[in-house]
C-alpha positions as CSV (number, residue, x, y, z in Angstrom):
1,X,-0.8,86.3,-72.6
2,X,-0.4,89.7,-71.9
3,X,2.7,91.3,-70.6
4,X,2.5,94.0,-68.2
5,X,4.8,92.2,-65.0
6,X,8.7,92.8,-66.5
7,X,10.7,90.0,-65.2
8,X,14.3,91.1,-66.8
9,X,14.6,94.1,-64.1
10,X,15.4,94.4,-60.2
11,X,12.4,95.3,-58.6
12,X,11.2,97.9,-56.2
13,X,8.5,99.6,-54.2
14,X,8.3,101.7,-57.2
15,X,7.9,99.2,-59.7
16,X,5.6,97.0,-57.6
17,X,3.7,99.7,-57.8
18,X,3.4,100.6,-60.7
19,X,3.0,97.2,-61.5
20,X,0.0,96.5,-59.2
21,X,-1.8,99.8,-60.6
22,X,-0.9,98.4,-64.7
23,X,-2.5,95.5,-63.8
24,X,-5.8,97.0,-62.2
25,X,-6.3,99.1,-64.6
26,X,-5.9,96.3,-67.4
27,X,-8.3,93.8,-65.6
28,X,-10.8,95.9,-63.9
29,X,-12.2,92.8,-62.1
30,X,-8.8,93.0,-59.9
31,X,-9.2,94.6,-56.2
32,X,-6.4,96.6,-54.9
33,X,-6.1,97.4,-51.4
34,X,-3.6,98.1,-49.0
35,X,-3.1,96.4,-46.0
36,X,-0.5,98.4,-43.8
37,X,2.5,101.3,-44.4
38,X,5.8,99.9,-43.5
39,X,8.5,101.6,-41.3
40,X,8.7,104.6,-43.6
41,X,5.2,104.5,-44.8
42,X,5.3,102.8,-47.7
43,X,2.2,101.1,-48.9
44,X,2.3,97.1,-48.5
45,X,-0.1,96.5,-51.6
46,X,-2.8,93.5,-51.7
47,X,-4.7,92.7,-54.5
48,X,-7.8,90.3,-55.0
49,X,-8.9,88.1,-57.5
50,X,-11.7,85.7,-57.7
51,X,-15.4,85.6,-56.0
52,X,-15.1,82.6,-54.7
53,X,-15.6,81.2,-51.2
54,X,-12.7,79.5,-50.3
55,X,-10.3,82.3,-49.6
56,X,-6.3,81.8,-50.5
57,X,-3.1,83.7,-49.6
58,X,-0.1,84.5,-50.8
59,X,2.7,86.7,-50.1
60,X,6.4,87.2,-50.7
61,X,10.0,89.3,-50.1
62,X,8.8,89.2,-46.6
63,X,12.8,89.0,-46.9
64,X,14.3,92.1,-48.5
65,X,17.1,90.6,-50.9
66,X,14.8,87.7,-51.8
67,X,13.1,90.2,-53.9
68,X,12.9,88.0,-57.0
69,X,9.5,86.4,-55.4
70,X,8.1,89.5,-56.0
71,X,7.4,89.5,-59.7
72,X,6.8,85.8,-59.4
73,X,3.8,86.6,-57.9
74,X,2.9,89.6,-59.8
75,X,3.2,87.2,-63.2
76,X,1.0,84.9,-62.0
77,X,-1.1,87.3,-61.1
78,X,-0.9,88.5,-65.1
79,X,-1.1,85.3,-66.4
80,X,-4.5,83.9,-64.2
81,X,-5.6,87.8,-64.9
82,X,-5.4,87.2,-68.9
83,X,-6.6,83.8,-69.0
84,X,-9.9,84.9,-67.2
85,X,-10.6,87.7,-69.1
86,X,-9.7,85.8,-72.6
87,X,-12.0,82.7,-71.5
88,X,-9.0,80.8,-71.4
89,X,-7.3,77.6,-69.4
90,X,-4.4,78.2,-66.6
91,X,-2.4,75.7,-66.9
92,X,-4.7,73.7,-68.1
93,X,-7.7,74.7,-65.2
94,X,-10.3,76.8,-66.9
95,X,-9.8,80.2,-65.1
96,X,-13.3,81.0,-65.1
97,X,-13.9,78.2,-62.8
98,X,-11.3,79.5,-60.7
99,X,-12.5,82.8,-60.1
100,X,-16.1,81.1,-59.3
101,X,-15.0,79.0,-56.6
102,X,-11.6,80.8,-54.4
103,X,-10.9,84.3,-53.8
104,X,-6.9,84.5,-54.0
105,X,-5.3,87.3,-52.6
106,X,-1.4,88.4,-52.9
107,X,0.7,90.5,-51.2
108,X,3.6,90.8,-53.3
109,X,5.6,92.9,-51.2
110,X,5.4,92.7,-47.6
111,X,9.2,94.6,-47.2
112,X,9.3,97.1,-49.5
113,X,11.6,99.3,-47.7
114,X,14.1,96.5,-47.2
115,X,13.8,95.3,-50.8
116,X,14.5,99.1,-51.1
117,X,17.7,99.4,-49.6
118,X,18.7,96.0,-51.2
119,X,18.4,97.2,-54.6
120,X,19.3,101.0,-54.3
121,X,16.3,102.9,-54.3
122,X,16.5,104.5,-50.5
123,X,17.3,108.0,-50.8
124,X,16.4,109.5,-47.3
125,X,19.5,109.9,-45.9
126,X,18.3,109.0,-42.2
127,X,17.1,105.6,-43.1
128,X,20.1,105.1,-45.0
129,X,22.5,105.9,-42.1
130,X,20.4,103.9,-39.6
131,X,20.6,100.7,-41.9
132,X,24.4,101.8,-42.4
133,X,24.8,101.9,-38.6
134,X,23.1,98.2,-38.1
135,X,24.9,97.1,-40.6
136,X,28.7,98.0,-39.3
137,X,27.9,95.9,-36.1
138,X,27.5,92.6,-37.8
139,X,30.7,92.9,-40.7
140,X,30.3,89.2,-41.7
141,X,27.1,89.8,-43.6
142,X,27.6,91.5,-46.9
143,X,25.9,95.0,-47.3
144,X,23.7,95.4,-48.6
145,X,23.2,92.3,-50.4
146,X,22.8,90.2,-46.5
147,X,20.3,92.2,-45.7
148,X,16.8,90.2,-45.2
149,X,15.4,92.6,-42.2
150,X,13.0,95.6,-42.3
151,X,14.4,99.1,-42.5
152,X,14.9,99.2,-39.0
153,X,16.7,95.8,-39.0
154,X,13.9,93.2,-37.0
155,X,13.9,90.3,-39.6
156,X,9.9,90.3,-40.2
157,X,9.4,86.5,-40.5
158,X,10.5,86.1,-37.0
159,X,7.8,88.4,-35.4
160,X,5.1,86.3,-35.1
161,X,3.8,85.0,-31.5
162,X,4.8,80.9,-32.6
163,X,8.0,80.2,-30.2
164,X,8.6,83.7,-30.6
165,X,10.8,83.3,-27.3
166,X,12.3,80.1,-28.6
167,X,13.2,82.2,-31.4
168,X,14.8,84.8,-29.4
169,X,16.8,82.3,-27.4
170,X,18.0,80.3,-30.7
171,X,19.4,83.8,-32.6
172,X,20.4,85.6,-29.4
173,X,23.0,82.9,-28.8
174,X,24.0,82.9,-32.8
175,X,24.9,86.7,-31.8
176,X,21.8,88.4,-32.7
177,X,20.7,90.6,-30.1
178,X,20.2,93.9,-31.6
179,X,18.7,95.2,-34.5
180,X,20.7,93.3,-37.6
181,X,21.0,92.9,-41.3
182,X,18.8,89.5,-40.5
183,X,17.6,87.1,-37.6
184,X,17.1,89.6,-35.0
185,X,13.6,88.9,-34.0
186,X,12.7,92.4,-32.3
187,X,12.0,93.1,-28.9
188,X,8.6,91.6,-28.7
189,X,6.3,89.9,-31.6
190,X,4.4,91.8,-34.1
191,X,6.7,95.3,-32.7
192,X,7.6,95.7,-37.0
193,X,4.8,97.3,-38.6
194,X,4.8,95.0,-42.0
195,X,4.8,91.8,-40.2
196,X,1.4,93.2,-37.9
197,X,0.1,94.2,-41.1
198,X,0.4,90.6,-42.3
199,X,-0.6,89.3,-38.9
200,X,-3.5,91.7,-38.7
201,X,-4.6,91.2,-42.3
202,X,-5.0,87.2,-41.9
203,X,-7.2,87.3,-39.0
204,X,-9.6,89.4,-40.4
205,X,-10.0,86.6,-43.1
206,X,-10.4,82.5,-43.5
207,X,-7.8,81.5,-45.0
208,X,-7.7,77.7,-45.9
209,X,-3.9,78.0,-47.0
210,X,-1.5,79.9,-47.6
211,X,1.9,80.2,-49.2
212,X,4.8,82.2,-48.7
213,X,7.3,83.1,-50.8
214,X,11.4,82.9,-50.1
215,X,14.5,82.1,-51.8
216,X,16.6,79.6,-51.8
217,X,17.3,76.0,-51.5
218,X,14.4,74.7,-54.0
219,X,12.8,73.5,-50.9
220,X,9.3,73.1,-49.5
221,X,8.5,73.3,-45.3
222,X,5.3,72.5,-44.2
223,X,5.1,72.0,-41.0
224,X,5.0,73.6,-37.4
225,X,6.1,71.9,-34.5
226,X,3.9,68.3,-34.3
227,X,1.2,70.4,-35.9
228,X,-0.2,68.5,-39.1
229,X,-3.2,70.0,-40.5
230,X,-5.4,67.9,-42.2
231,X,-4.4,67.4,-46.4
232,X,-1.3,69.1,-45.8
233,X,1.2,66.3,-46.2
234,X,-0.8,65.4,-49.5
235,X,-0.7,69.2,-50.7
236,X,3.3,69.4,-50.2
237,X,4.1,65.9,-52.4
238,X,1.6,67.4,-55.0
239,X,3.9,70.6,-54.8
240,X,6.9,68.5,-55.0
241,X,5.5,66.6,-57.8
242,X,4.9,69.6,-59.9
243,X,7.9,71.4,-59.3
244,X,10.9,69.2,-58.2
245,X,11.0,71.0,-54.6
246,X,12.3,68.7,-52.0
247,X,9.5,68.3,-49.1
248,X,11.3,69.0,-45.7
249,X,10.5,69.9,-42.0
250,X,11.9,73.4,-41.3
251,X,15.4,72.8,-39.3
252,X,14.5,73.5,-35.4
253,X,17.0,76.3,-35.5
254,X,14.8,78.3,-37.9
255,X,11.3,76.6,-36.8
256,X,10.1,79.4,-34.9
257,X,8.4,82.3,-35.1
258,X,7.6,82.7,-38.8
259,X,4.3,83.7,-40.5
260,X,3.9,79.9,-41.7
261,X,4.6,78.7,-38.4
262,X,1.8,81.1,-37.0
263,X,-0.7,79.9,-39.4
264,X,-0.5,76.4,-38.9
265,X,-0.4,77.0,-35.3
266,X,-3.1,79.0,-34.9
267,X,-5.3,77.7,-37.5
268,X,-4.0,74.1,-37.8
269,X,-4.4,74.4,-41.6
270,X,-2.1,73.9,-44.4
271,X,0.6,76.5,-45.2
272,X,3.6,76.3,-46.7
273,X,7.2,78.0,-47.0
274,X,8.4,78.0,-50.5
275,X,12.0,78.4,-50.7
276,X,12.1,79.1,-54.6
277,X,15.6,79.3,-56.9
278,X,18.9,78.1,-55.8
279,X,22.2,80.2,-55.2
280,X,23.2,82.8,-53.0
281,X,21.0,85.7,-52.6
282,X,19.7,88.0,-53.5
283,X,19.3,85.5,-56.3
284,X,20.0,87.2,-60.2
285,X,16.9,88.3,-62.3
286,X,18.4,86.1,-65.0
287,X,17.2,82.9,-62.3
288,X,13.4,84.1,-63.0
289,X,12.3,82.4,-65.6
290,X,13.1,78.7,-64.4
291,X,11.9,79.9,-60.9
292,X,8.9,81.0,-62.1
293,X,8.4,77.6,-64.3
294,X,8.9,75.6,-61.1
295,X,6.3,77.7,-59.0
296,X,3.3,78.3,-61.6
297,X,1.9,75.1,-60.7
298,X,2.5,75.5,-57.4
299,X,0.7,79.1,-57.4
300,X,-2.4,77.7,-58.9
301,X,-2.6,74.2,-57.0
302,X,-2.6,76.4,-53.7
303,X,-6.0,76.7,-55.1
304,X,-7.0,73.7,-56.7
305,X,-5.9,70.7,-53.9
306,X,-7.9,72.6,-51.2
């Protein structure tokens, strides 16, 4: 396998992409794309691979200091990228079969200016202030390590119109009413840039599932509500039997709002919130390699058991 995706370093817009444009020019079969700009007009990278009909997403660090999803996606990226063009198996699925039949697409890093500030790379000094500001009304979460929200401090996997107001009422009364290091849900859905981008970016597709990418807990939700799309029960004990994940319906105080939720709601097909690694994060890059051994057959059966 080839090895362009380093997994023994913190990550950042930077890196990602750099990353992205490594791995595009090493497989020229990938397409790169961009899907939105964040808050400070960063791109929020997508790329494609496959030219298949059934159409598959994934994204992660929709959460800025769960960062560590990011390269998970970008190696598996690398790995089903090198097995393709070497006429090889992933993971025991012959890749060329793969690309014939599903058109995966990633988004590796749908916060990049959060995972920014997380890891030290925000150098304009207004942004860095703002998020300094935010941060000083809510002293009980660490900074920056706490922080899970975009740059201006909406938490973008509570932005999307699925109980968004339910939403609002659960955090506003756990103190969150203002923009916050996480949980604040913004003033209206879809108001944050990276989540419309997300929002935007699914509709213009059909995708039969998705998956998106958190840390921690070693958990797997699945559902919405009383929403149960059709194979999606059977799709999360097959990701539990390949990884170890526990299967469990989200907890009602955090069941609203969130990109999964949306999907399922709105398209009453499976999709999935993988809380990969355990600890307290942002989890270390040292967790990556048993995160990334837990997920791979995850990552390639979000093709295969559709």
């Amino acid at each position: 396998m080839a090895n362009i995706v380093p997994t023994n370093v913190v990550y950042s817009s930077a890196l990602t992409e750099q990353v992205i444009s490594k791995l595009a020019e090493a497989y020229p079969f990938l397409v790169q794309s961009v899907i939105g700009e964040s808050v400070m007009g960063r791109p929020i990278f997508c790329i494609q691979i496959g030219t298949g009909e059934k159409e598959v997403f994934y994204n992660a660090s929709f959460h800025a200091n769960e960062w560590i999803t990011t390269p998970v996606l970008l190696k598996f990226l690398e790995e089903y990228a090198s097995a393709y063009a070497g006429g090889e198996s992933l993971y025991g699925v012959r890749a060329d079969w793969l690309f014939e039949h599903y058109k995966l697409y990633l988004v590796p890093l749908v916060n990049p200016d959060g995972v920014d500030l997380v890891n030290g790379e925000i150098e304009d000094a207004f942004y860095l202030n703002q998020a300094r500001r935010i941060a000083a009304d809510y002293p009980q979460i660490p900074f920056p390590d706490g922080w899970k929200a975009n740059i201006d401090g909406i938490d973008l996997n509570l932005q999307f119109p699925a109980g968004w107001e339910e939403a609002r009422r659960i955090k506003s009364a756990q103190g969150y009413t203002s923009p916050a290091p996480r949980d604040f849900v913004g003033d209206a859905p879809l108001v944050a840039p990276e989540s419309r981008a997300v929002y935007e970016f699914t509709k213009e597709h059909d995708f039969l599932l998705i998956l998106a990418y958190h840390t921690q807990g070693r958990v797997i939700y699945w559902k919405y509500l009383d929403y149960n799309p059709a194979g999606a029960a059977e799709i999360a004990q097959y990701f539990h039997w390949v990884s170890g994940y526990t299967v469990e319906e989200t907890p009602f105080a955090s069941g609203h709002a969130g990109y999964k939720d949306w999907f399922i709601m709105e398209y009453n097909r499976p999709g999935f919130t993988i809380e990969a690694g355990e600890g307290i994060n942002p989890l270390p890059i040292g967790q990556f390699d048993t995160i990334y051994e837990e997920n791979k057959r995850i990552l390639l059966g979000g093709m295969t058991e559709i």
